[in-house]
C-alpha positions as CSV (number, residue, x, y, z in Angstrom):
1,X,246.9,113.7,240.4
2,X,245.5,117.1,241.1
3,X,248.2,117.1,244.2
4,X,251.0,116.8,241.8
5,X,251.6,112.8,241.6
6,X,254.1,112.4,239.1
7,X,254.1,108.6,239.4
8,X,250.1,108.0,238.5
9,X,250.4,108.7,234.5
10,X,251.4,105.4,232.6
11,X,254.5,108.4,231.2
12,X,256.9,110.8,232.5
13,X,255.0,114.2,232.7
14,X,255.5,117.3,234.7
15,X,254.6,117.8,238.3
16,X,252.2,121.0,236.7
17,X,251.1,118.7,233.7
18,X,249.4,116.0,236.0
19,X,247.9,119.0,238.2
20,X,246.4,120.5,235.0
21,X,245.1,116.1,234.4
22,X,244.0,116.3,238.0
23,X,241.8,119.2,237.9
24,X,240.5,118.6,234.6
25,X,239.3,114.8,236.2
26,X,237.7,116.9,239.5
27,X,235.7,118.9,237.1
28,X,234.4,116.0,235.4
29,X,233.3,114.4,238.5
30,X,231.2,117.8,239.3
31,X,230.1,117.5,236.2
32,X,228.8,113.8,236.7
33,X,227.7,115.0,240.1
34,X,225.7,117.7,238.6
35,X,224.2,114.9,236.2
36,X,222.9,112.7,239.2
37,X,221.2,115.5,241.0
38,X,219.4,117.1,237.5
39,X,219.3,113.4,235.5
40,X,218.4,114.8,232.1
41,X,219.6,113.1,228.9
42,X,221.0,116.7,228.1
43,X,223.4,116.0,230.9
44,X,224.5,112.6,230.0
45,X,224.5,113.3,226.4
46,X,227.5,116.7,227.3
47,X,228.7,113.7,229.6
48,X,228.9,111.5,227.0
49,X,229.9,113.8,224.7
50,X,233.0,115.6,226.3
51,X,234.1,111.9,227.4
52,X,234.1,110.4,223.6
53,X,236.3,113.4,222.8
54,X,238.9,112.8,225.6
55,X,239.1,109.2,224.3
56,X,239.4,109.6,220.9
57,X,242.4,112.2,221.4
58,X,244.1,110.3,223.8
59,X,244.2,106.1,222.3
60,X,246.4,106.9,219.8
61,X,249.1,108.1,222.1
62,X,247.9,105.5,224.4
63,X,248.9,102.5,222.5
64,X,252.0,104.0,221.3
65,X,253.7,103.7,224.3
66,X,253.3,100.2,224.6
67,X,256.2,100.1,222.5
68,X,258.9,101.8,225.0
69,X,257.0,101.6,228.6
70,X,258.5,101.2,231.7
71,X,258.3,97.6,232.9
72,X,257.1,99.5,236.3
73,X,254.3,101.3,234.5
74,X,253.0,98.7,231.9
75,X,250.3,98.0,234.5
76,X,249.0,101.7,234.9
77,X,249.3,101.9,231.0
78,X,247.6,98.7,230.7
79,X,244.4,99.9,233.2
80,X,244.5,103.5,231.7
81,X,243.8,101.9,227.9
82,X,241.3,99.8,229.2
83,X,239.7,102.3,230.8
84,X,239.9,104.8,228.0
85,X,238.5,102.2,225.3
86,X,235.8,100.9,227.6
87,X,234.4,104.5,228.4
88,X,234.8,105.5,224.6
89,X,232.3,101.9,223.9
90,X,229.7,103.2,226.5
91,X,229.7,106.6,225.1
92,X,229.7,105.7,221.6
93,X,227.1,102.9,222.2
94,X,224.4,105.1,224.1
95,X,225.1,108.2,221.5
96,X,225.0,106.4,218.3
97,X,223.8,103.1,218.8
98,X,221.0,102.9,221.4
99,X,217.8,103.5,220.2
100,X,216.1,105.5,223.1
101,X,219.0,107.7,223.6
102,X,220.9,108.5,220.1
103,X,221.4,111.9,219.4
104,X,219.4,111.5,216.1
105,X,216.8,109.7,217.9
106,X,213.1,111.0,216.7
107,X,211.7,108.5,219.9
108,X,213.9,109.9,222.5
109,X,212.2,112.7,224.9
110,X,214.7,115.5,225.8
């Protein structure tokens, strides 16, 4: 996406819009990157975090467009949802649910 792939987003979008999507997905692989090298649960909690965020902005426009999809692009729409819903289950299971790693953990050491 970061090269301008018009055909990777489950909708149409602008040649600059899915650069802006491609960069923003580089930076949060240096940011995961930067987590593996210093593994802090500071890291994985921004991580965590900044990921939960993306998700909950972007399933409700997500499943909207099951409605009037591109037979060509169900499949891209299908794996982007799935993706988006699992990743917002991991982050909302290790930030809120998880005993040694919720934010408002007493037990968990930083």
């Amino acid at each position: 996406m970061a090269a301008g792939n018009i055909r990777v987003l489950p909708w149409d979008a602008p040649r600059e819009v899915t650069i802006i999507y491609g960069w923003a997905f580089l930076g949060s692989a240096v940011y995961f990157i930067y987590g593996l090298i210093y593994p802090k649960w500071s890291n994985a909690a921004g991580q965590l975090l900044g990921t939960l965020a993306y998700d909950l902005v972007l399933i409700g426009p997500l499943i909207g467009h099951f409605s009037h999809i591109d037979q060509e692009r169900r499949i891209n729409l299908i794996i982007y949802t799935a993706a988006v819903v699992y990743s917002a289950a991991v982050a909302v299971f290790y930030l809120f649910i998880h005993p040694p790693t919720r934010l408002f953990s007493s037990s968990r050491a930083a």
